[in-house]
BAZA-58894 format. One record per residue (C-alpha): x, y, z; residue number from 1; residue in three letters. Coordinates in Angstrom, 3 decimals. Layout:
# residues N
+----------+----------+----------+-----+---------+
:        u :        v :        w : num : residuo :
+----------+----------+----------+-----+---------+
:        X :        Y :        Z : NUM :     ALA :
...
+----------+----------+----------+-----+---------+
# end
This chain:
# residues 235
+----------+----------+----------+-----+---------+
:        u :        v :        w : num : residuo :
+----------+----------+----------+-----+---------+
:   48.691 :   96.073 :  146.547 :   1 :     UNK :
:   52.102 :   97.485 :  147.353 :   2 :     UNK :
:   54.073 :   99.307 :  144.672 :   3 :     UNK :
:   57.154 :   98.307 :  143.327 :   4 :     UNK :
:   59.906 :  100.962 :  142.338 :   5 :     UNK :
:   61.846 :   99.889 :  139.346 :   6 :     UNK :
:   65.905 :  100.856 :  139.697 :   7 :     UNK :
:   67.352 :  101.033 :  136.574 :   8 :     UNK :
:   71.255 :  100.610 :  136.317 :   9 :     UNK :
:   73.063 :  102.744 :  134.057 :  10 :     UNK :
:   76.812 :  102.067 :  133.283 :  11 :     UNK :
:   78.990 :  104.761 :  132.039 :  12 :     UNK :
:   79.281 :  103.794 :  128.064 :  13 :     UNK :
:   82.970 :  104.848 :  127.344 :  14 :     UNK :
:   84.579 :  102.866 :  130.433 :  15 :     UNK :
:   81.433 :  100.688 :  132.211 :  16 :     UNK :
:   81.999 :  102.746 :  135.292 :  17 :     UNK :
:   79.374 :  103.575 :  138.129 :  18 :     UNK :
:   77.976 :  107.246 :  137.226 :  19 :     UNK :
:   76.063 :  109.825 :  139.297 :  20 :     UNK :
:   73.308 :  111.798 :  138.334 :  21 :     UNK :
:   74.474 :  115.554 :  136.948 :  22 :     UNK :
:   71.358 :  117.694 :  136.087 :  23 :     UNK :
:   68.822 :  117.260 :  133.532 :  24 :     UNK :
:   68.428 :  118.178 :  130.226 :  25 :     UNK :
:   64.691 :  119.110 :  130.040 :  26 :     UNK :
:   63.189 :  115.942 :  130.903 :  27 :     UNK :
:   66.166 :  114.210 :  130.378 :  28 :     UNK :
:   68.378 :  113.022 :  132.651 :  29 :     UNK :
:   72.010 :  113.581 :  132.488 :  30 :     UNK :
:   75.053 :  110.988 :  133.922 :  31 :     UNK :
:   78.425 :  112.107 :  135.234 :  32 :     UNK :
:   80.704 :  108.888 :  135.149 :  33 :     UNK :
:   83.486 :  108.446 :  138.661 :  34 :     UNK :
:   86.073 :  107.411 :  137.303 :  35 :     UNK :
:   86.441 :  108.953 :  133.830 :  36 :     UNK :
:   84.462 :  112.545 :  134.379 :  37 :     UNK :
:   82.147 :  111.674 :  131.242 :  38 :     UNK :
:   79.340 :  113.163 :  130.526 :  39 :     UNK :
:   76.647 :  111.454 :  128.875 :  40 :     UNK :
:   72.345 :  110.292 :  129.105 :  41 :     UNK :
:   70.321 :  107.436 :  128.886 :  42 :     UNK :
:   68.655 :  108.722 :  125.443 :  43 :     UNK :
:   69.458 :  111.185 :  123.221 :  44 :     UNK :
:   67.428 :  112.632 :  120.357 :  45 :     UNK :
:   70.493 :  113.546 :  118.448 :  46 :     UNK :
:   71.698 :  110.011 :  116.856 :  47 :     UNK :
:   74.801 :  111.576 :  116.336 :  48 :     UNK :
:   75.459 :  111.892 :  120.374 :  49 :     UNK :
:   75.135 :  107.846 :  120.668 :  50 :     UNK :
:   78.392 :  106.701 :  121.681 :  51 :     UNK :
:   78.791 :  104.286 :  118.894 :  52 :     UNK :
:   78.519 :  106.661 :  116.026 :  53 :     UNK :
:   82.637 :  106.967 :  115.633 :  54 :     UNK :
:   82.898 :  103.416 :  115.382 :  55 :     UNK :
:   80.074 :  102.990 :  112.841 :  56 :     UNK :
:   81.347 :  105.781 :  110.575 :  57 :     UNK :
:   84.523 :  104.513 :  110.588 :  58 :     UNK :
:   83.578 :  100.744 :  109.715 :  59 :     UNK :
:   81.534 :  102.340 :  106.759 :  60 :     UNK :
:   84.753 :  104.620 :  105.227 :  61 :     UNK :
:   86.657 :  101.663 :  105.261 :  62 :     UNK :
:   83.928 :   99.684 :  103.452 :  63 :     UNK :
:   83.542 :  101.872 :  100.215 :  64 :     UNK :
:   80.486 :  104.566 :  101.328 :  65 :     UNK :
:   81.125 :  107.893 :  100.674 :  66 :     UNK :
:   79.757 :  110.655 :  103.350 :  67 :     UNK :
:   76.848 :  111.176 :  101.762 :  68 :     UNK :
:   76.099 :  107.363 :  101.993 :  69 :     UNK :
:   77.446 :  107.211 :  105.836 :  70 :     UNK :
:   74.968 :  109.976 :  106.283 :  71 :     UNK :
:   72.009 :  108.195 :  104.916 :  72 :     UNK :
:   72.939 :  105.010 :  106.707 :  73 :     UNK :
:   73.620 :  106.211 :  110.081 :  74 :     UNK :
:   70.760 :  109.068 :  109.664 :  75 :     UNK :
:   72.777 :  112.069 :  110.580 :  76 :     UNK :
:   74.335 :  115.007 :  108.954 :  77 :     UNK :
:   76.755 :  114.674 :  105.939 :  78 :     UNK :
:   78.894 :  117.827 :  108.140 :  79 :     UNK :
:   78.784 :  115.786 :  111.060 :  80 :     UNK :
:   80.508 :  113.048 :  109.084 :  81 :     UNK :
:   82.805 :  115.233 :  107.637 :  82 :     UNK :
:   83.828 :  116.944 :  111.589 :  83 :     UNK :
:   83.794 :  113.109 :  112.662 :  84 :     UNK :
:   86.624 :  111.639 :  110.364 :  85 :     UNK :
:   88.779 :  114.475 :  110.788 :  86 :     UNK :
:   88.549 :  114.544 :  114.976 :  87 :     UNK :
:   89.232 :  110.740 :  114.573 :  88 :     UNK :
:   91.989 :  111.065 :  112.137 :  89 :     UNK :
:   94.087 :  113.702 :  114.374 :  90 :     UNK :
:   94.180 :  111.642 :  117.424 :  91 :     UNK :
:   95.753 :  108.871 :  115.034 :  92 :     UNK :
:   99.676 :  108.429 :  115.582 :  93 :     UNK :
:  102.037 :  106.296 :  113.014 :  94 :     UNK :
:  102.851 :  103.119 :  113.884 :  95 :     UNK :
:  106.456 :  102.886 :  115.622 :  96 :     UNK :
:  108.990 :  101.807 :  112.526 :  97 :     UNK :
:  111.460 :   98.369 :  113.287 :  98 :     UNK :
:  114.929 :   98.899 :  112.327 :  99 :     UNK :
:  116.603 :   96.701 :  109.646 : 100 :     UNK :
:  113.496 :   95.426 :  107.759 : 101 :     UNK :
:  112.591 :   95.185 :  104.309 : 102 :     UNK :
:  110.382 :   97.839 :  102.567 : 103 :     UNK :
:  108.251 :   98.512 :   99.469 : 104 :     UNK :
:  107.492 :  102.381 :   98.405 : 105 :     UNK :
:  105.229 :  103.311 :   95.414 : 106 :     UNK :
:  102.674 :  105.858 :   94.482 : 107 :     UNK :
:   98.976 :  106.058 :   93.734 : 108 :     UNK :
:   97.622 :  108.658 :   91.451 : 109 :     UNK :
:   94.187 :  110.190 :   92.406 : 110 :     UNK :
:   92.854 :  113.698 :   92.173 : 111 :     UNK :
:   91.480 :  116.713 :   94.005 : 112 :     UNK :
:   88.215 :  118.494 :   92.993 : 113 :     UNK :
:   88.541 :  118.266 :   89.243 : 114 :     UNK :
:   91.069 :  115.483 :   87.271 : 115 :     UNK :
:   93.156 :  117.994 :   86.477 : 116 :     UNK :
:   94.195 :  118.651 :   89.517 : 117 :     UNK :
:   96.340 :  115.185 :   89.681 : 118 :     UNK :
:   97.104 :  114.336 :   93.912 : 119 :     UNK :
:   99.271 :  111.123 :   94.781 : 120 :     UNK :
:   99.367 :  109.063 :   97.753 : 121 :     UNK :
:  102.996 :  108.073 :   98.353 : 122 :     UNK :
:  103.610 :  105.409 :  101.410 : 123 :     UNK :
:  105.728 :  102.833 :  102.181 : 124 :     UNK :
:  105.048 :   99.521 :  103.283 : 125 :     UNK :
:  107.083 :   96.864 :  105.604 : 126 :     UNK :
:  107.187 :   93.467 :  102.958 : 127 :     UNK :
:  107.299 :   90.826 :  105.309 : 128 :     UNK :
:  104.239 :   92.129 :  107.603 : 129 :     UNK :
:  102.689 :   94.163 :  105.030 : 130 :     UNK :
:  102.153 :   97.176 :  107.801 : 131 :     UNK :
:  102.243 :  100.799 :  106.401 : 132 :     UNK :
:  104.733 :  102.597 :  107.853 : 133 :     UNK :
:  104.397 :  105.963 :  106.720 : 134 :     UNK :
:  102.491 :  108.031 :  104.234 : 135 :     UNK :
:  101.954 :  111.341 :  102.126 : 136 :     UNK :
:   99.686 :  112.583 :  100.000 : 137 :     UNK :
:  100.522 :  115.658 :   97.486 : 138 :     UNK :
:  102.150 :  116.050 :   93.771 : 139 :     UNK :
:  104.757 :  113.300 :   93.071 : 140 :     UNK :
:  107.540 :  115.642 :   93.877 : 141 :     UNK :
:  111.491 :  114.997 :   94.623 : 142 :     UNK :
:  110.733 :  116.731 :   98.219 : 143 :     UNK :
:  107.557 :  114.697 :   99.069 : 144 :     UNK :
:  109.149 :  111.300 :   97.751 : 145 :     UNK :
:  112.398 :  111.826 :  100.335 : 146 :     UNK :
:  109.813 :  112.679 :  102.933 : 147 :     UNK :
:  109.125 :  108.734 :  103.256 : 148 :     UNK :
:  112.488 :  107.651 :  102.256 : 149 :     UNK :
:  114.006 :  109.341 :  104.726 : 150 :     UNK :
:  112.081 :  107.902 :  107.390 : 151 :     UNK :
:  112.953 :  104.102 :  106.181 : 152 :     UNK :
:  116.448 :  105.623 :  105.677 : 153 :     UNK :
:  116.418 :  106.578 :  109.720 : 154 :     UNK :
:  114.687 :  103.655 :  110.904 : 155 :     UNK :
:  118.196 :  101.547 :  109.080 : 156 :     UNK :
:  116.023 :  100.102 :  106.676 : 157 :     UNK :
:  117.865 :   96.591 :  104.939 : 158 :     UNK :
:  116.347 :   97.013 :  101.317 : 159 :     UNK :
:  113.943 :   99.402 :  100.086 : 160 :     UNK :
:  112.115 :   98.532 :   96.713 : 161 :     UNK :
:  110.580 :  100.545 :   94.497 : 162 :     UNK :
:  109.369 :  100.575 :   90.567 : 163 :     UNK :
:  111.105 :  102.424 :   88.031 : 164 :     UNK :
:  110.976 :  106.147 :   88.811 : 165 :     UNK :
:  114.076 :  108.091 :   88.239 : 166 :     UNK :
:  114.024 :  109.578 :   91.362 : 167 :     UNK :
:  114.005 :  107.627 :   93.347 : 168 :     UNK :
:  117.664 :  106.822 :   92.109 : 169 :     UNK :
:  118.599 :  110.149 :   93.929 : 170 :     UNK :
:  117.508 :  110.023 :   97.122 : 171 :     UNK :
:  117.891 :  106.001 :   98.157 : 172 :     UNK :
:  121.444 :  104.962 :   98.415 : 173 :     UNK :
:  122.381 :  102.418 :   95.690 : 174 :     UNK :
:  123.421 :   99.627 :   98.411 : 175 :     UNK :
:  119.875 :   99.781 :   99.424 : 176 :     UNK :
:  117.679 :  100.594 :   96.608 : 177 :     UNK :
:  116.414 :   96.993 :   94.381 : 178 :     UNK :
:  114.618 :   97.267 :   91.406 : 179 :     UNK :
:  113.458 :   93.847 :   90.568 : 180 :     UNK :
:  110.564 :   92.677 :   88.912 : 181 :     UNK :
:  107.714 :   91.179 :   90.789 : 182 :     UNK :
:  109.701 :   93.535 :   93.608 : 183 :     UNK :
:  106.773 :   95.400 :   94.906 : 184 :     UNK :
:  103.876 :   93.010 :   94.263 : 185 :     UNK :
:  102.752 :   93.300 :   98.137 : 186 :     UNK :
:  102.506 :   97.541 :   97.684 : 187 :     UNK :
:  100.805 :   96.709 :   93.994 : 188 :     UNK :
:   98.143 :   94.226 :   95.959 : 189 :     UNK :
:   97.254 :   96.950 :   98.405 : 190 :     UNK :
:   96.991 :   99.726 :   95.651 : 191 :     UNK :
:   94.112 :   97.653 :   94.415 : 192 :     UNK :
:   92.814 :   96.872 :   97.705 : 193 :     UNK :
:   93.093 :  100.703 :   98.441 : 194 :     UNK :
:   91.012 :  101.422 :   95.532 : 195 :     UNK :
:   88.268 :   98.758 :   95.970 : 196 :     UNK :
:   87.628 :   99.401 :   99.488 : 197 :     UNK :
:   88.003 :  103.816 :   99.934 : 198 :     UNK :
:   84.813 :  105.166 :   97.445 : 199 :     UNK :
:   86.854 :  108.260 :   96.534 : 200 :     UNK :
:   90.337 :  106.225 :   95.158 : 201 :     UNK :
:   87.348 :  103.882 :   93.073 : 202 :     UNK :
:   87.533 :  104.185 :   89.157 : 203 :     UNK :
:   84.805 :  105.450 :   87.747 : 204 :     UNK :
:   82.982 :  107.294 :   90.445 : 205 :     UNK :
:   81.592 :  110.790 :   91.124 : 206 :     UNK :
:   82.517 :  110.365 :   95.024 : 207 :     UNK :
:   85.809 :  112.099 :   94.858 : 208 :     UNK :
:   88.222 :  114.365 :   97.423 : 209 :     UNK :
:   87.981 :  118.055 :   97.638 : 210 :     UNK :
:   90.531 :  118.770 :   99.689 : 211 :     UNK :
:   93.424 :  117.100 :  100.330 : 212 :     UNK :
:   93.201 :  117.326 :  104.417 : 213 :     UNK :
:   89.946 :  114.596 :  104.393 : 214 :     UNK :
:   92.160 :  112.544 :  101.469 : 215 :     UNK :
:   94.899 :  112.337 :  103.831 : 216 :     UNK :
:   92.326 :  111.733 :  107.335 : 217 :     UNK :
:   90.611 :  108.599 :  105.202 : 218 :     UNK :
:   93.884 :  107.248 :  104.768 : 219 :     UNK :
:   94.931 :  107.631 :  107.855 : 220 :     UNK :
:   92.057 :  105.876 :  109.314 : 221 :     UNK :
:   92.015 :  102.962 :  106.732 : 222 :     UNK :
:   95.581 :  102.142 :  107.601 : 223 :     UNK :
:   96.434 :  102.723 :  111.255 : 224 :     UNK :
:   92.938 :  103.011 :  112.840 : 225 :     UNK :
:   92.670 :  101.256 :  116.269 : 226 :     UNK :
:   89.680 :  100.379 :  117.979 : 227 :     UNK :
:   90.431 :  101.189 :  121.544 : 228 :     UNK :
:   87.736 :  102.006 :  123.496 : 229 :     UNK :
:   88.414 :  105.795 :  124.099 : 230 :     UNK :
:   89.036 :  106.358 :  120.804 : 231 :     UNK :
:   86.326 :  104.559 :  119.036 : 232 :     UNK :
:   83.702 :  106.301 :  121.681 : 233 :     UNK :
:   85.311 :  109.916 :  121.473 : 234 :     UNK :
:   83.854 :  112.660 :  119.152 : 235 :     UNK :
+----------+----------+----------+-----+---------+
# end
């Protein structure tokens, strides 16, 4: 009876390219991909190697598990989660800013390590697409609130509205500040959206930040995250 030799076709997994065989590790073998150098294997005893890891962790952040609970889920280290969100938050970019639009700022108290140790996220939000624009996270200070004014403010922003703060008086010109009521009900809607959907903004939890750096990388990724297919595979 003759044999029959069974080719298996392997496709690079970042860009579905035709790889070549680079070396083994132990019994395992190893892939080079042509066209986009890759390195990668068939199998991998590490789970958190698998190419789809990134995009799994961040589907979970942005519905409501904490790290410990991404850990448990996806069966890898609670560190590795940790290293993951960050390397994934720093190759985020903002989104590009249109000129003369509408905006909404406001500010959402949370805390770091301990509630005394008050934190708030301050962004700003386009009110006819609902797209945040721009965003940071620290003590509701004069310096950190003209941080996202002035970008609306250089981007020739038509109307900026905000709620009552005092400051904000002082660093928005008065032909383009409004303070209406019902003014920033789109920015109010996503406050509670922010704090229903990232576990350490929930009320009542114990999953909270501590330190402001992985606050500031969840954000990031819950706004302006893009699935593109070198991102979502890169760690």
């Amino acid at each position: 009876m003759p044999c029959i030799k069974i080719v298996v076709i392997v496709n690079c997994p970042y860009c579905q390219g035709a790889p070549i065989k680079f070396g083994k590790t132990g019994t395992r073998q190893r892939y080079r991909c042509k066209a986009c150098k890759r390195i990668f294997m068939d199998t991998y005893i590490n789970k958190a190697c698998h190419s789809t890891v990134n995009g799994s962790i961040v589907d979970h952040v942005k519905e409501g598990c904490g790290i410990r609970s991404i850990a448990r889920l996806l069966n890898i280290s609670a560190n590795t989660v940790l290293t993951r969100i960050k390397s994934i938050a720093d190759k985020i970019k903002k989104p590009l800013i249109s000129t003369g639009r509408i905006y909404e700022v406001d500010e959402l108290r949370t805390y770091i390590k301990n509630k005394t140790n008050d934190c708030w996220i301050i962004y700003a939000l386009n009110k006819q697409s609902g797209q945040v624009v721009d965003l940071k996270v620290g003590k509701r200070t004069k310096a950190n609130l003209k941080q996202v004014t002035d970008t609306l403010l250089l981007a020739n922003c038509k109307q900026v509205y905000t709620d009552g703060l005092k400051t904000y008086k002082h660093i928005i010109p008065s032909a383009l500040h409004q303070l209406k009521r019902y003014g920033i009900n789109r920015i109010e809607r996503k406050n509670l959206s922010l704090r229903t959907h990232l576990k350490r903004l929930n009320r009542k939890t114990i999953c909270y930040s501590k330190n402001l750096f992985m606050l500031e990388a969840c954000l990031k990724i819950y706004f302006w995250y893009k699935p593109t297919p070198m991102l979502r595979d890169a760690f």
